[in-house]
N, C-alpha and C positions, 0 to 999 in steps of 0.2 A: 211022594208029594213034597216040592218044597217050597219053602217061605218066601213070599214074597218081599218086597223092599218093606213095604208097611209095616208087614210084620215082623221085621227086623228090630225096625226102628223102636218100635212100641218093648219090644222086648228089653232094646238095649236103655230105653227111657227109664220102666221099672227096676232094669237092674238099675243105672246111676243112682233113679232116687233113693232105692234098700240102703246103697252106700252113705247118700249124705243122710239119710235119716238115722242110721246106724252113725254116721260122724255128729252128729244133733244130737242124739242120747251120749254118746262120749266126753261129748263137751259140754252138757249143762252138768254132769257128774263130777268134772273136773272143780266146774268154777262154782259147784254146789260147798267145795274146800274153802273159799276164797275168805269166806269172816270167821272162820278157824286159824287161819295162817293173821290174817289183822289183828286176830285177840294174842297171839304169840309175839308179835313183833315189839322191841321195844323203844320205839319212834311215837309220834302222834299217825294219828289216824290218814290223813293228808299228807303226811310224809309219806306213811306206808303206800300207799296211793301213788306217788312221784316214785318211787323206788321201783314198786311194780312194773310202769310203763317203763321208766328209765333203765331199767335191768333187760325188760322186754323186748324195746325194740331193736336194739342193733341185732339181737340174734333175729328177731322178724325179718330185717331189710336183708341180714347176710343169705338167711333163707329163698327168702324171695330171687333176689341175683342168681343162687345157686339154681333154681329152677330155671334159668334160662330168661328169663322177661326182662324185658329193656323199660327200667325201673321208673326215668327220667318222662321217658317218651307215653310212657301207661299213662301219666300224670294228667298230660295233654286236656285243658278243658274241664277238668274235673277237681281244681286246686281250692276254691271256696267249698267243695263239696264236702271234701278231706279234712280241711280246717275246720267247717264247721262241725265235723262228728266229732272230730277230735276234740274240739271244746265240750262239745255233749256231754262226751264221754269221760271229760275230767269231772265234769258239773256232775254225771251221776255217780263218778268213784269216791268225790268231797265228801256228797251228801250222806252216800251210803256207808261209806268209813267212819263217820263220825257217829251215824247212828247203831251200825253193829254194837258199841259201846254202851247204849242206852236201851238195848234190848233184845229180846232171844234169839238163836241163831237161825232159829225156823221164821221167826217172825221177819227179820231182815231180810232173809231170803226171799219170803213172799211180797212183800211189801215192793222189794226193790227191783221185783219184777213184775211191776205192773204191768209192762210193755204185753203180758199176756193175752189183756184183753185189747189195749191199744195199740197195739201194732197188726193185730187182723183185724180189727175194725177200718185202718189203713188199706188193708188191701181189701177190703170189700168197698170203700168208697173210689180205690182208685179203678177197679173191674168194672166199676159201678154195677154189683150184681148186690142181690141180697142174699144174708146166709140161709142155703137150704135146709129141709128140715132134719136131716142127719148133723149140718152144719151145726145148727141152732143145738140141739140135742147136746154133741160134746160140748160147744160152750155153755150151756147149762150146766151141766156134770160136772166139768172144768172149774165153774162160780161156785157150785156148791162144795165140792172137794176143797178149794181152797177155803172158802169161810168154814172147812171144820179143820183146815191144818193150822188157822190161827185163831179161832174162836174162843176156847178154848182156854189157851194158855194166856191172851190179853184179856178175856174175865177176871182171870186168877192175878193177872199183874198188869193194874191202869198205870202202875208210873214206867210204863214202856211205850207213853202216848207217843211224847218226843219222840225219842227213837225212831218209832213205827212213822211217826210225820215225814223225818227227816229220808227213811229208806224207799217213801210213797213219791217223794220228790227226784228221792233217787231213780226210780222205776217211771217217772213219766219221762226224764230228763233221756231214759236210756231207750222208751221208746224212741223218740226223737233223731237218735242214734243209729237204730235200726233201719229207719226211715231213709236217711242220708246215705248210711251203707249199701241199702240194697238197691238203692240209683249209682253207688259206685259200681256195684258188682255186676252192674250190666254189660258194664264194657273193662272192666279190670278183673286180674286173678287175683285171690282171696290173700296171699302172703301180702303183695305190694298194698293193697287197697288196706289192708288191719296197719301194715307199716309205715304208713306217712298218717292214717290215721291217728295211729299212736304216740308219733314223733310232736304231731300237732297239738295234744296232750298235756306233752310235759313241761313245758312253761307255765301254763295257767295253774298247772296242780303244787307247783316249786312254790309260785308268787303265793296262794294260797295255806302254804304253809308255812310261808316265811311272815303273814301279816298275824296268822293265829297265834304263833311264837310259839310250835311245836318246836320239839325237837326233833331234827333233821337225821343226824350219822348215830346209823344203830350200833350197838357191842355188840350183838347178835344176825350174822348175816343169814342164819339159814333159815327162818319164816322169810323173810324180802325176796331169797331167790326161788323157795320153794313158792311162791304168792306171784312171781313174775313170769315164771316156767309150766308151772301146771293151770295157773288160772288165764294169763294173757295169752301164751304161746300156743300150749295145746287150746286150754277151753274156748279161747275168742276164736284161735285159728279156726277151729274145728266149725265154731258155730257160724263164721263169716263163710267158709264155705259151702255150708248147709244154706245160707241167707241165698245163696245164687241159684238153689238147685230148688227150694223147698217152698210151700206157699204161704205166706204172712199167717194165716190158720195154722198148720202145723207146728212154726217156729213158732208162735205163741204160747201155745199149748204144750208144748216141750218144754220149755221155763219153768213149771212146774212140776218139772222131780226135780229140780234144786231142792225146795222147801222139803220134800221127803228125805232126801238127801242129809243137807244140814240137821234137819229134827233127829236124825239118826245119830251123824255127831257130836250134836247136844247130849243126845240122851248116853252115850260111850263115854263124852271126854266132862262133860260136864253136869250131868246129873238131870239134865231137864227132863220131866217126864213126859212118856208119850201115853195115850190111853186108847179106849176104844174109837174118837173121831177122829185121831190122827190116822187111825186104819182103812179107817170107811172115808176117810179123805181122800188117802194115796188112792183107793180102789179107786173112787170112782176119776180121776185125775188117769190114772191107766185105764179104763174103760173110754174116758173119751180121745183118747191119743189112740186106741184103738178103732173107732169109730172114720178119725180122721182117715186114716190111712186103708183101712180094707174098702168103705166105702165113698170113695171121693166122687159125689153125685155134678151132674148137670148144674154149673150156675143160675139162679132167677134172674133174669133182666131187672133193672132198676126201669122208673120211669121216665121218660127224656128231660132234660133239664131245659127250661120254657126261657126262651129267648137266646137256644144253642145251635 
């Protein structure tokens, strides 16, 4: 008996996504380090931030060339789309750098990855489907998981309001990002599209730390290049490749072992505790990332939109 074209295709569909969902777990694990490597460094917060990208991207562009793409010509059409993420993306590394400072390392995490529920909110409005009921389910699970991985620990400590503000601004700034990205990624590969991305970046994040009156040139270069290599190169790489392959639902809901992540390094390098709802958090956060993925149902139509 053999395969037809169909079921080729279908086959080789599932293997690409196993890949980039397996590159989606690699990489929110990566950049789950990233307000561990900011609390190490000894810069301000927005320095750290400009270092990051600035350390980043020349090994992103030299990558990308090495792959073969004609770096210049990719651009074509797509140059406000680049800038604008890139600003995005400085406006959520400001925010969230400054507030890692003001509060727990789980709480930053979560916070600053709003984009969980706002960015497949995105892709359900741009489908114009409504989530189905499997859908709906993990994002349930997903909302309740995380109000117990931060619940929690911001009872136990309200002066981590700030903080939590400033990482909440950080996570809508980064939906935003996502947004812009994955209209790059329709027509660009994942190295060039992260690397002009992040070139667009590093102006706004310099000027910003140059008006806070941080200090800019660290004595210590190994949090800056460990922060620029594991969190921008691997973890964005990984995840902007995932953004082309994976659907706004999944990449959302993947954001969410960061905060398991970091809670974990908290609880090793800095004593934060974690207790029973940190548990029954992660569970149920892996429960609906499971959901997602074995059963990905039939979209609902939306209603037509009256005067389209």
């Amino acid at each position: 008996m053999h395969e037809g074209p169909t079921t080729r295709k279908a086959v080789s569909r599932e293997s690409g996504n196993a890949v980039a969902f397996a590159a989606l777990m690699v990489g929110n694990v990566a950049l789950a380090f990233g307000p561990w490597f900011v609390r190490l460094t000894d810069v301000g917060p927005v320095a750290a931030a400009f270092w990051r990208i600035s350390l980043a991207t020349p090994v992103l562009l030299v990558l990308a060339a090495a792959t073969g793409g004609r770096l210049l010509s990719s651009v074509r059409g797509l140059g406000w789309i680049l800038i604008g993420s890139g600003v995005l993306f400085a406006g959520d590394l400001a925010a969230w750098h400054l507030g890692i400072h003001h509060t727990k390392l789980a709480n930053a995490t979560l916070f600053g990855n709003a984009a969980t529920f706002v960015f497949p909110l995105y892709g359900f409005l741009v489908a114009r489907a409504w989530p189905t009921r499997t859908q709906g389910l993990a994002l349930a699970l997903a909302a309740i998981g995380a109000a117990l991985l931060m619940g929690r620990s911001y009872q136990l400590a309200p002066q981590n309001f700030i903080g939590d503000l400033l990482c909440l601004l950080a996570g809508l700034l980064y939906a935003g990002y996502f947004i812009l990205m994955s209209r790059a990624r329709q027509t660009m590969a994942p190295l060039p599209a992260l690397g002009f991305s992040s070139a667009a970046a590093i102006l706004p994040l310099l000027v910003s730390a140059l008006v806070l009156g941080e200090k800019i040139m660290p004595a210590n270069w190994t949090p800056l290049i460990s922060l620029a290599l594991l969190s921008q190169v691997l973890g964005q790489g990984l995840m902007i490749y995932a953004l082309g392959r994976l659907s706004p639902l999944v990449i959302g809901l993947a954001l969410l072992t960061q905060p398991i992540v970091a809670a974990l390094v908290g609880w090793l390098y800095y004593g934060e505790t974690l207790g029973v709802a940190d548990f029954v958090g992660a569970a149920l956060v892996a429960i609906a990332l499971v959901l997602v993925r074995i059963a990905p149902p039939r979209p609902l139509p939306l209603p037509p939109v009256s005067g389209a």
